[in-house]
C-alpha positions in Angstrom: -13.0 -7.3 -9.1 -16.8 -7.0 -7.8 -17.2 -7.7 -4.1 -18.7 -11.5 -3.9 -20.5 -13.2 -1.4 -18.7 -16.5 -0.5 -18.3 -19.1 2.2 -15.5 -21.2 2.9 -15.9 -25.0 3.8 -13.0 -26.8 5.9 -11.7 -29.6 2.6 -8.4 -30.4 4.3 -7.9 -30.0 7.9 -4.6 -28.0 10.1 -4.2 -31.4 11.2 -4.1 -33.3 8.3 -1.7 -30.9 6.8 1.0 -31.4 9.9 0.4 -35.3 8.6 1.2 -35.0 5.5 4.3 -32.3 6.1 6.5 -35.1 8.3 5.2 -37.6 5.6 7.0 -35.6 2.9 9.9 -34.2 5.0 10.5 -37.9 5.7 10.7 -38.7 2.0 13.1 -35.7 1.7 15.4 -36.0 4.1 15.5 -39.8 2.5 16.5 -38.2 -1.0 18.6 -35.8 -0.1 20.7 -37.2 2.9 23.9 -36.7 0.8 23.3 -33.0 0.6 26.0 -30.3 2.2 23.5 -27.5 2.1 19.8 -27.9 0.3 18.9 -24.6 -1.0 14.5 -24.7 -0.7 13.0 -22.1 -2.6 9.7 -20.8 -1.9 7.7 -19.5 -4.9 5.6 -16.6 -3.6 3.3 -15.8 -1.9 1.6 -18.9 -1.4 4.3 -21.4 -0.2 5.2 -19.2 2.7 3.2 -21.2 5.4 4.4 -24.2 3.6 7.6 -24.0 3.4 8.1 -22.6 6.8 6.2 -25.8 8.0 8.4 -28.0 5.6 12.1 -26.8 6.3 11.3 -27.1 10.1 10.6 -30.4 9.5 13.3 -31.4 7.3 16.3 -32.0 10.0 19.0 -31.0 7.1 21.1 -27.9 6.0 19.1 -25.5 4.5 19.2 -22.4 3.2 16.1 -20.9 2.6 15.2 -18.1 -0.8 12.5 -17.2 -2.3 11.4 -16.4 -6.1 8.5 -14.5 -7.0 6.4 -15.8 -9.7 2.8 -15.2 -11.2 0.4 -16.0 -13.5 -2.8 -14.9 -11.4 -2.8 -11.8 -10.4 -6.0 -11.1 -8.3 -8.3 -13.2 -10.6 -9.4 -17.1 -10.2 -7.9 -17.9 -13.7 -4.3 -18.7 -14.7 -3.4 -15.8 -17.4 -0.9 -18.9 -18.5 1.8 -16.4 -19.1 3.9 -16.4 -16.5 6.2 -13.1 -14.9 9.3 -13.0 -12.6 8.4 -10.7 -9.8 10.9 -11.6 -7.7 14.2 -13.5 -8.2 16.8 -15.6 -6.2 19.3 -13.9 -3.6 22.1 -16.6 -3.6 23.3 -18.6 -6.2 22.7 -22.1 -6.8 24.9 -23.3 -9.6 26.1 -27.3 -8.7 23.7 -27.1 -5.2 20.8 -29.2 -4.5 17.2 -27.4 -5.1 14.1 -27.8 -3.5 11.1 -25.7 -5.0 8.3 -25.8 -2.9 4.8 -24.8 -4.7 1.9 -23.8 -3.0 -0.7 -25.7 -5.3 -0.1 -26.9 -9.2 -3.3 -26.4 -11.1 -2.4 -25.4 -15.3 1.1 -26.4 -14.1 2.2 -23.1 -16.1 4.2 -21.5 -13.5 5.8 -24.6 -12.3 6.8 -25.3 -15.5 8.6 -21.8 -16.5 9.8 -21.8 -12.8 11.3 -25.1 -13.5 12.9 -24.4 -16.6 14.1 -21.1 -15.5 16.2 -22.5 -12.7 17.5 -25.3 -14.3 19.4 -22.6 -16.8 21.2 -22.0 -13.4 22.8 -25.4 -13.4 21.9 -26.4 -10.2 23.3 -30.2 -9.3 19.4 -31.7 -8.5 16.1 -29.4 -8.7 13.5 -31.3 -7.5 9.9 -29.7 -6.8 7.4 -30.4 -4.3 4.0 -29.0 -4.1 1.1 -29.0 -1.5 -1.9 -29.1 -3.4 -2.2 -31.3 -7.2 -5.6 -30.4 -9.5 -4.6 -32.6 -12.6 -8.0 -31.8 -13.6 -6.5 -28.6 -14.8 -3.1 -29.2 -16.3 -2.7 -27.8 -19.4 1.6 -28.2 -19.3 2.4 -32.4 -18.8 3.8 -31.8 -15.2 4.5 -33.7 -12.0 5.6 -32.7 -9.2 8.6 -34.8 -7.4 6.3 -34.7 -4.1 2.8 -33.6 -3.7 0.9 -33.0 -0.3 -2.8 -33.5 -1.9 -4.7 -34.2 -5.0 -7.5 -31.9 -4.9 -10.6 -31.7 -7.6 -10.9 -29.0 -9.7 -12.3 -26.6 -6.8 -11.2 -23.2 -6.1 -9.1 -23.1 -2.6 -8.0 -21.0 0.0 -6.7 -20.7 3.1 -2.9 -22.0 4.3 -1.1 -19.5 2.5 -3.1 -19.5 -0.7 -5.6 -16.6 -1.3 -8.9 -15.1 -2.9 -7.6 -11.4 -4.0 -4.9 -11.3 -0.9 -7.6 -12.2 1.1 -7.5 -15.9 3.7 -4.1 -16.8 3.7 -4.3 -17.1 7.0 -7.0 -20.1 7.5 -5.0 -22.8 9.2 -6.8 -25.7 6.5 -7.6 -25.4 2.8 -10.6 -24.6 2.2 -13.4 -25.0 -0.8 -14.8 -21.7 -1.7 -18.4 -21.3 -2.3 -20.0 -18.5 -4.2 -23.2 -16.9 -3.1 -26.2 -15.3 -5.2 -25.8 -11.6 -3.2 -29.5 -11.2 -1.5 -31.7 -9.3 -3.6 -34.8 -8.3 -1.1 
């Protein structure tokens, strides 16, 4: 991919995100207060500040794992076929599943994701996700929980990246694309 000129403007701020994350860990701790173990599963690489937020929050039994998924690779646009990379460690067969999503946009990987793990027979799978662009769902998707609706912008920044490149902003942010100079 060419080298681009681009600025990134603040859309959702650190602190806003903290909000949110008790918000939601509220309304999870709510559904699953029942639960002897919830197994949360990140789908990488962009839920891992996320979900490390999340399950410190959450004030249950957790067991954290972590599945591999894409459908990007370095590009801005979903291939919409979607590869394993990286599966499960532990089993979770009659346990209660949390899949934590860094942003659904064509809801593609969510949806294979979804599908795959519920061929393990887990006892509940329920999915959450930070970031929601319905403007771009090609697969009819919800997520159980969702941090954000966002329009159809291209993000970064809190775990998600441009070409493995601003994961580590603290906020979402819009990117901008700039003409390079030509003087």
């Amino acid at each position: 991919m060419p080298h681009q000129n681009y600025v990134i403007d603040e859309m959702i701020s650190a602190k806003a995100i903290a909000a949110r994350i008790e918000d939601l860990a509220r309304e999870i701790r709510k559904e699953f207060k029942t639960t002897d173990k919830l197994v949360v599963v990140g789908l990488l690489r962009g839920s891992f500040v996320f979900i490390a937020d999340l399950v410190r929050e959450l004030d249950l039994p957790v067991e954290v794992d972590f599945l591999e998924a894409s459908s990007y690779g370095d590009g801005m646009e979903s291939s919409r076929e979607v590869r394993i990379l990286k599966d499960l460690r532990g089993q979770i067969e009659g346990r209660d599943v949390l899949v934590v999503e860094d942003i659904v946009d064509t809801g593609h990987t969510l949806a294979h994701v979804t599908k795959y793990l519920m061929s393990r027979k887990p006892a509940r799978l329920k999915t959450i996700a930070l970031l929601d662009k319905p403007a771009r769902r090609e697969v009819d998707l919800k997520a159980s929980w969702t941090g954000f609706e966002i329009p159809d912008e291209f993000v970064v920044g809190y775990g998600i990246d441009f070409a493995q490149r601003n994961r580590n902003l603290p906020f979402i942010g819009k990117v901008r694309f700039e003409e390079p100079d030509k003087s």
